[in-house]
N, C-alpha and C positions, 0 to 999 in steps of 0.2 A: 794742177793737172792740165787745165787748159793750154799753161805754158810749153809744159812739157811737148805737148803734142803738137802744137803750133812750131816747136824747134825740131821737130823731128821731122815733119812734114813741110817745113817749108810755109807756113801759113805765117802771112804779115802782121797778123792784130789780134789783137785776144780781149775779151771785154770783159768787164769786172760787173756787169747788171748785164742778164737775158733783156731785158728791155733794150738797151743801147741793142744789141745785137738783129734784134728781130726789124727795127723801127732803120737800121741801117738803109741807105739807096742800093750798097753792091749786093745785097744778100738777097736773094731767088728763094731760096728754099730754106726752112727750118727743121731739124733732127733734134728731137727730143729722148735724151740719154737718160733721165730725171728719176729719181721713184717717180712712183705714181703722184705723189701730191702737188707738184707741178705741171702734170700734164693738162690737164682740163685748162689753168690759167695761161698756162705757153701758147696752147693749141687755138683757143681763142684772141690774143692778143695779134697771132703769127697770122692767123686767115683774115684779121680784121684790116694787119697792115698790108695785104695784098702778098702774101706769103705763101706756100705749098709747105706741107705741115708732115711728117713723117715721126709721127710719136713709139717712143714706145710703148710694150703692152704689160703689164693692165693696162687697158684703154684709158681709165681713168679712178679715182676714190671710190666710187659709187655711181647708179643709174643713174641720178638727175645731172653729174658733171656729164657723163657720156651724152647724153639725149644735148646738153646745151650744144655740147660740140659736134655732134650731128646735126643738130639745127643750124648751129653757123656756116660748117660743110655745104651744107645745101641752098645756103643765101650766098656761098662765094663761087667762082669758075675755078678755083685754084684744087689743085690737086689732094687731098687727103688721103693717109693711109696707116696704119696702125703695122707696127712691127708683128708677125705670125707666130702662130704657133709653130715650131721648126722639123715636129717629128713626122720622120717615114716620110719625108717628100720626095725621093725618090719611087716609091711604090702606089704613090698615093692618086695618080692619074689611072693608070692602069685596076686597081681597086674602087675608084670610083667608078669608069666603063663596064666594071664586071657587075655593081651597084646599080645601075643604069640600065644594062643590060638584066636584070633580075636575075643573077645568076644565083643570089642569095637569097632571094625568096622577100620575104615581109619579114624585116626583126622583129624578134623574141627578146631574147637577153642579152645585155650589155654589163659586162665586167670592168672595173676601170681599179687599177691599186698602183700608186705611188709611196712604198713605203722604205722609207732611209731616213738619214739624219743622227743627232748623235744626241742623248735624252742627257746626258752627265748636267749637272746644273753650274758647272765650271765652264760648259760651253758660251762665249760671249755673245750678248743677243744680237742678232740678224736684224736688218733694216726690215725684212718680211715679217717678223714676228713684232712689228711694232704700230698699231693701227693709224696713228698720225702722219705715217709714211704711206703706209700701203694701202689705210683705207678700209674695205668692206672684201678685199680678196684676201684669199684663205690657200695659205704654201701656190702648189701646182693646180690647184682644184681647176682656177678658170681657164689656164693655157689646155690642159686634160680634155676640157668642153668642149672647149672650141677647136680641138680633137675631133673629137667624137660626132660635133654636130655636121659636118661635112661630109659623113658617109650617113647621117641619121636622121639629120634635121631637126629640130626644134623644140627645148622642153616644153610642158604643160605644167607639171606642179610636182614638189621636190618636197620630203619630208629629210630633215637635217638631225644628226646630232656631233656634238662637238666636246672637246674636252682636253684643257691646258695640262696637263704633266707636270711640269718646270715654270713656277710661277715667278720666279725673277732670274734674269742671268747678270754676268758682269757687265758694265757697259763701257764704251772707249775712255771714261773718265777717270777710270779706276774706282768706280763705286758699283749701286747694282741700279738694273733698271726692270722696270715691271714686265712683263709676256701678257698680253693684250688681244693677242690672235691665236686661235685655239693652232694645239701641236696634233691633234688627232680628230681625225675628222671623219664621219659616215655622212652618204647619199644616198635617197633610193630617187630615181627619178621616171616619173609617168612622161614619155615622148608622145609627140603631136600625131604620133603613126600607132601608137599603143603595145608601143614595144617600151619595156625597164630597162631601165639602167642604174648600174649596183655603182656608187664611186668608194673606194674606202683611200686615205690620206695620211700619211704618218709622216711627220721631222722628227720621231724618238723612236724607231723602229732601226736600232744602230744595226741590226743583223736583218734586214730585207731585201728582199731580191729586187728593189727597182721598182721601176715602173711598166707597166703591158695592159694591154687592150685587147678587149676578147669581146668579138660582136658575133652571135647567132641567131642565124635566118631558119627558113621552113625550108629554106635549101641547099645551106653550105653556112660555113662561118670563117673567119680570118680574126689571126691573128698577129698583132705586135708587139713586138720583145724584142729587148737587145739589139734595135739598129737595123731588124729583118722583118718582113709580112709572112705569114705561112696561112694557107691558103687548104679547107678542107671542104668539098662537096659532094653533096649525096655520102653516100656511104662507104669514102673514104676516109681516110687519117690526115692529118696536119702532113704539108709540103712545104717546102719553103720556097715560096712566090717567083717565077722567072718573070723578070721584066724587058721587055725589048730596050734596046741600047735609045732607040730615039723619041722613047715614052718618059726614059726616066728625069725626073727632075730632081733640084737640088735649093742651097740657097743663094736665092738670087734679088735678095732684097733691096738692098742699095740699085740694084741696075733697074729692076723692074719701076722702084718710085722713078727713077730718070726717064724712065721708060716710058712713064706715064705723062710727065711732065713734057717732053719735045715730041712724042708720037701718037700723046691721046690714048694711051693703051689704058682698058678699064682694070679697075683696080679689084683684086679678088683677094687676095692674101696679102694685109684683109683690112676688108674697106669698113667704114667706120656704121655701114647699118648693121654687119655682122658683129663688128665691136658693142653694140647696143646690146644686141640680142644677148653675147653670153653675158653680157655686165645684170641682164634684167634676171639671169639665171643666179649669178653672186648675190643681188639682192635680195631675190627669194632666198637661198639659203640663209644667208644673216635674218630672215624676219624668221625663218621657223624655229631658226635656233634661239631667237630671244622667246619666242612665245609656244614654243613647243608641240607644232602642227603642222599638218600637210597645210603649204601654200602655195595658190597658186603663181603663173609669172604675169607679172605686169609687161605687157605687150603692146599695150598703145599707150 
């Protein structure tokens, strides 16, 4: 694949070990494409060699890989930055302002459902339904969060429950392979503002509507669906959201890390203390689902 892209683009050298590549003199920056099980060792090797580090997300396996690589972020000058969550960025400045401005009051209730996927046990397994890839994240749960935590702010403590469907699929080998990360998944979660949030999660919900976010305040609420924000306050009905032409944003990920790296521009979508925080909300979930309780988040 490397090759591939390297002939298509024009690129002169393609390496057979990430190490040669990071440890290179011409290389500035590193892009981490990887599952998650390589991010944490890339991301650390890349900032140690005096590198700028552009992972993708899941930030990392679990809390303690993420906190290392925040720790090392913060002993190097080099640039870090975690690929975003990509929904509604276009609406998503303008809805924070309104957020900002309390147009919505103090949240109440938070609705979050991602449910799709295809449950047939013929379905071959997904590198996400495989925990040695993915780690301690769960389908969409954490990109959902780290959603939600930008117009809400911050969990406090999350009661979990989970449950696999489809206990082996085929694998690339022609054999089968286990399912290790649950296919359905409930949250309730208590925010740092004491407003709830409902999550529910499904990969076997072959007839679901997607995914939507429904956040109400003591003064209005909004909603996301299908690629739109709809917007209802006081004691109107859902609208769907006008944005001014020069509010709206998009994705501009690739530029913005460049952005950051020649102009100093601070890094928000999304920087690796925000990568921490949902990682510490993943963890909580995996500990109440082993032990069957509201837990809190480990925060410091």
């Amino acid at each position: 694949s490397g090759q591939n892209a390297a002939d298509e683009f024009g690129i002169p050298t393609v390496y057979d070990d990430w190490k040669e590549l990071v440890h290179a003199d011409g290389i500035d920056a590193v892009c981490v494409g990887t599952w998650p099980y390589l991010h944490c060792a890339i991301t650390l090797e890349s900032l140690t060699a005096g590198k700028h580090i552009l992972t993708e997300a899941r930030m990392a396996m679990d809390l303690e890989e993420a906190r290392s690589m925040l720790t090392a972020s913060q002993a190097s000058d080099r640039v870090a930055m975690v690929v975003p969550a990509p929904f509604y960025l276009e609406s998503e400045p303008t809805l924070r302002e309104m957020v900002a401005d309390g147009d919505f009051g103090d949240w109440l209730e938070i609705h979050v459902s991602a449910l799709s996927g295809e449950w047939s046990p013929e379905e071959p397994i997904h590198w996400r339904q495989r925990r040695e890839l993915s780690g301690d994240n769960i389908m969409s749960m954490g990109i959902l969060n780290e959603t939600v935590r930008r117009y809400a702010g911050h969990d406090r403590a999350v009661t979990a429950y989970g449950q696999t469907f489809v206990g082996e699929r085929p694998d690339a080998q022609g054999g089968t392979a286990t399912v290790d990360v649950p296919d359905s998944l409930g949250i309730v979660s208590q925010l740092e503002s004491g407003a709830t949030a409902v999550y529910h999660v499904s990969s076997v919900a072959s007839h679901g509507r997607g995914g939507g976010i429904e956040m109400h305040g003591t003064k209005g609420a909004f909603r996301l669906e299908d690629g739109k924000a709809y917007v209802a306050l006081g004691d109107a009905d859902f609208s769907e959201l006008e944005v001014a032409a020069e509010k709206r944003w998009g994705w501009a990920v690739e530029a913005d890390f460049v952005d950051s790296i020649r102009d100093g521009r601070t890094v928000t979508h999304t920087n690796f203390e925000d990568g921490v925080k949902y990682m510490a909300f993943t963890d909580a979930v995996q500990r109440s689902l082993r032990e069957g309780r509201k837990v809190d988040l480990q925060t410091t």
